[in-house]
N, CA and C of each residue as an Amber inpcrd file, in Angstrom:
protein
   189
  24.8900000-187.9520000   5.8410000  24.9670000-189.3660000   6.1080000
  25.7150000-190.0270000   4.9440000  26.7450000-190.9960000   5.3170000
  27.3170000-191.8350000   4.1520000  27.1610000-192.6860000   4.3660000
  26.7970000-193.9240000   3.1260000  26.2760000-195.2670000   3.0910000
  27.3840000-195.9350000   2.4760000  27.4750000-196.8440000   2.7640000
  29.1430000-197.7370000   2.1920000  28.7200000-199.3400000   2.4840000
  29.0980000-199.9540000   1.4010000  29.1660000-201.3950000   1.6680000
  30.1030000-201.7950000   2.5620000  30.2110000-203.3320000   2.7760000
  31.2740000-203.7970000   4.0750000  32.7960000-203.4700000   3.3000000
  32.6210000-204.2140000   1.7030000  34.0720000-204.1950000   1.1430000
  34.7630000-202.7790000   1.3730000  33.8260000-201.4700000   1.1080000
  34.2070000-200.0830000   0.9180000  34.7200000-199.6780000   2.1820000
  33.8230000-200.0620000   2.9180000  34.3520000-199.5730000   4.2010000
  35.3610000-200.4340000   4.9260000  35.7620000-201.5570000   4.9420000
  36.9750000-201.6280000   5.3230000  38.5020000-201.3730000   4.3100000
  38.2480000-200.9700000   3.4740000  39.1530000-200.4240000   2.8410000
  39.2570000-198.5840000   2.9460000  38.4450000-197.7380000   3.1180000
  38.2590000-196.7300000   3.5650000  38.2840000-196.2860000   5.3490000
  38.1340000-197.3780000   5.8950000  37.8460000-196.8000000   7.2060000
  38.5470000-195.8480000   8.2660000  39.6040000-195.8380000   8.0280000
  40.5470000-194.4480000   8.6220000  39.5610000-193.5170000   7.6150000
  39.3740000-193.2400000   6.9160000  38.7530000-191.6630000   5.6920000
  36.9710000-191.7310000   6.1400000  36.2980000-192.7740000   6.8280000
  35.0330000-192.8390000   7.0660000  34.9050000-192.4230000   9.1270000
  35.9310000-192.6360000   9.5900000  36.0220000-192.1740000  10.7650000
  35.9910000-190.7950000  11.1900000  37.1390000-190.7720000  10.1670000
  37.6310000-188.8200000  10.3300000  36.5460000-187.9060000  10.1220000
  36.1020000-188.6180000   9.2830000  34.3530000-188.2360000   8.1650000
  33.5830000-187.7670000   9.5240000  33.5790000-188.9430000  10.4790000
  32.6720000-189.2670000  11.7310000  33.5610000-188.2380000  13.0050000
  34.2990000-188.0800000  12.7450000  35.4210000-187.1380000  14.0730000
  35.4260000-185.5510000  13.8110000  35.5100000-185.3410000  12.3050000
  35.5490000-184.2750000  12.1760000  34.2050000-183.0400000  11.6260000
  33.5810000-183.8520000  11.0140000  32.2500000-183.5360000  10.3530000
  31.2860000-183.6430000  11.1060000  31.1730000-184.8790000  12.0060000
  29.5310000-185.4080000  12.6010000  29.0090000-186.3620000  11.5450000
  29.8210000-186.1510000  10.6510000  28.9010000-187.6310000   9.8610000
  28.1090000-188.8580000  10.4170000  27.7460000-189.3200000  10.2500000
  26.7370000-190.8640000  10.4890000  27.4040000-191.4740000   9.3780000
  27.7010000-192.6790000   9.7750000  27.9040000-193.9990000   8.8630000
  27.0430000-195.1740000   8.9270000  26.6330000-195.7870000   7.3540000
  25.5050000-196.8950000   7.4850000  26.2240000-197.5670000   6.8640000
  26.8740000-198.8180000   7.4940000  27.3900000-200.0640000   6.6670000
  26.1260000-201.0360000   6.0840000  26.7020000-201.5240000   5.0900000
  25.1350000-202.4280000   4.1500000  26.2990000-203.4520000   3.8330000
  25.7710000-204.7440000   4.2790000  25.5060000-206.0300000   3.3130000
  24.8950000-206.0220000   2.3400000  25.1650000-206.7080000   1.1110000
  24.0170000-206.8630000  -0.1500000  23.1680000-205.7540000   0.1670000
  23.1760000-204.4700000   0.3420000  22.0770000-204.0280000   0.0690000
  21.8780000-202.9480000   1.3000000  21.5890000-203.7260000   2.5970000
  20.9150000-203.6310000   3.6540000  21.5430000-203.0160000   4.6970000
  20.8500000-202.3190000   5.3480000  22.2760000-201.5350000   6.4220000
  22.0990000-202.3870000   7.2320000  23.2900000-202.5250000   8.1780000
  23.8040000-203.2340000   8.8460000  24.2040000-202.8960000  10.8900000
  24.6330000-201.8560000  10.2790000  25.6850000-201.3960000  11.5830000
  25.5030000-199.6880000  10.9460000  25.7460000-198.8390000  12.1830000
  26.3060000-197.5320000  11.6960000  26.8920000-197.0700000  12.9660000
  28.0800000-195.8500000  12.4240000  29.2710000-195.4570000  13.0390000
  28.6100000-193.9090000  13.5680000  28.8290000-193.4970000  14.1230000
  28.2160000-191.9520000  14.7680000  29.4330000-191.3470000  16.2820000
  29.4060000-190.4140000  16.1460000  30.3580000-189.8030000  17.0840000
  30.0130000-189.9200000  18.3950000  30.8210000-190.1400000  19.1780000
  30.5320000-190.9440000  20.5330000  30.2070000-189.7420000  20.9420000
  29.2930000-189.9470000  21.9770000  29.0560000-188.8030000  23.1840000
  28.9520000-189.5450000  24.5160000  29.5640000-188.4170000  25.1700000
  30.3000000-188.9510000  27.1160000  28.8880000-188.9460000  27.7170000
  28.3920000-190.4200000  27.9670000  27.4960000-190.2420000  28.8110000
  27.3670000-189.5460000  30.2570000  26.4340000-188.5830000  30.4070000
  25.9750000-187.9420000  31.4380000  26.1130000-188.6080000  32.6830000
  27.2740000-187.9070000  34.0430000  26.9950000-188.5640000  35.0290000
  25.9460000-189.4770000  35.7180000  26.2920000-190.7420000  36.0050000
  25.1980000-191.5430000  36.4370000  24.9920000-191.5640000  38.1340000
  24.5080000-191.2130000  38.7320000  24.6140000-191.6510000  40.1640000
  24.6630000-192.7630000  40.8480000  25.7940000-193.2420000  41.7410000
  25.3500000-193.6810000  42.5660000  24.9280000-194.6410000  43.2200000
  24.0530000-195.3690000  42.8320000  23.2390000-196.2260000  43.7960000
  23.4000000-197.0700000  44.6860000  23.6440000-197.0010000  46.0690000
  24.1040000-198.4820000  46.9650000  22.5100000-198.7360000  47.4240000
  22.9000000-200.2740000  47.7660000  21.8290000-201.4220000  48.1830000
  21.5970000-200.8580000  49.4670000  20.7180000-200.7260000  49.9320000
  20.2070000-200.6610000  51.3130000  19.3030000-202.0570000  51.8960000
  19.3860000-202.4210000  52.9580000  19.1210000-203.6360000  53.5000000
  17.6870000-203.0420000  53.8590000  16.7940000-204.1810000  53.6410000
  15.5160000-203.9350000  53.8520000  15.0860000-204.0670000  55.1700000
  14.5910000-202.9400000  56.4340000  14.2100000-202.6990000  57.3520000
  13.1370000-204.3040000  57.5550000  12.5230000-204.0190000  56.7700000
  11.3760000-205.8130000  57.2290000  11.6510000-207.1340000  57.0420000
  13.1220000-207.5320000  56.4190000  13.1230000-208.6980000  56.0840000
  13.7900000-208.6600000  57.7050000  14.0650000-210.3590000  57.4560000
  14.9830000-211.1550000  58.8110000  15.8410000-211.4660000  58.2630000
  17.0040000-210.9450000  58.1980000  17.8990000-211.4100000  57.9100000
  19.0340000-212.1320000  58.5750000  19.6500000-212.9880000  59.0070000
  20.9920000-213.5090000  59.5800000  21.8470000-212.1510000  60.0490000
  22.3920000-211.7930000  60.9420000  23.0780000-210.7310000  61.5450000
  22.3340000-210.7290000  62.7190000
C-alpha cells in the first residue's frame, strides 16, 4: 500500500498509477493527514442479468 498526500500525488500520478497497473498496489490519498480517496485496480464487474418489468397479473390496468 502507498500513502501520498494530494500535493505528491498530483505531481507523481502517471508513477502512482503504473504502481496500481502493474504491481496491484492500493493508493491512499491524505489531506492534512487523513486519507481521503484511494486508487486500486479496476476489476470487470461480473455479468449482471437481465431484468425486464413484468406487468402485474392483479392490477387493472388501462389496456
Amino acid at each position: 500500500m502507498i500513502t501520498v498526500n494530494m500535493h505528491e500525488a498530483k505531481t507523481r500520478l502517471s508513477q502512482l498509477v503504473k504502481a496500481v497497473e502493474e504491481r496491484g498496489e492500493i493508493v491512499i490519498l491524505q489531506r492534512a493527514g487523513k486519507p481521503v480517496a484511494e486508487i486500486q485496480p479496476y476489476t470487470v464487474p461480473a455479468a449482471q442479468p437481465v431484468r425486464r418489468l413484468v406487468a402485474d397479473p392483479t392490477s387493472k390496468g388501462k389496456g
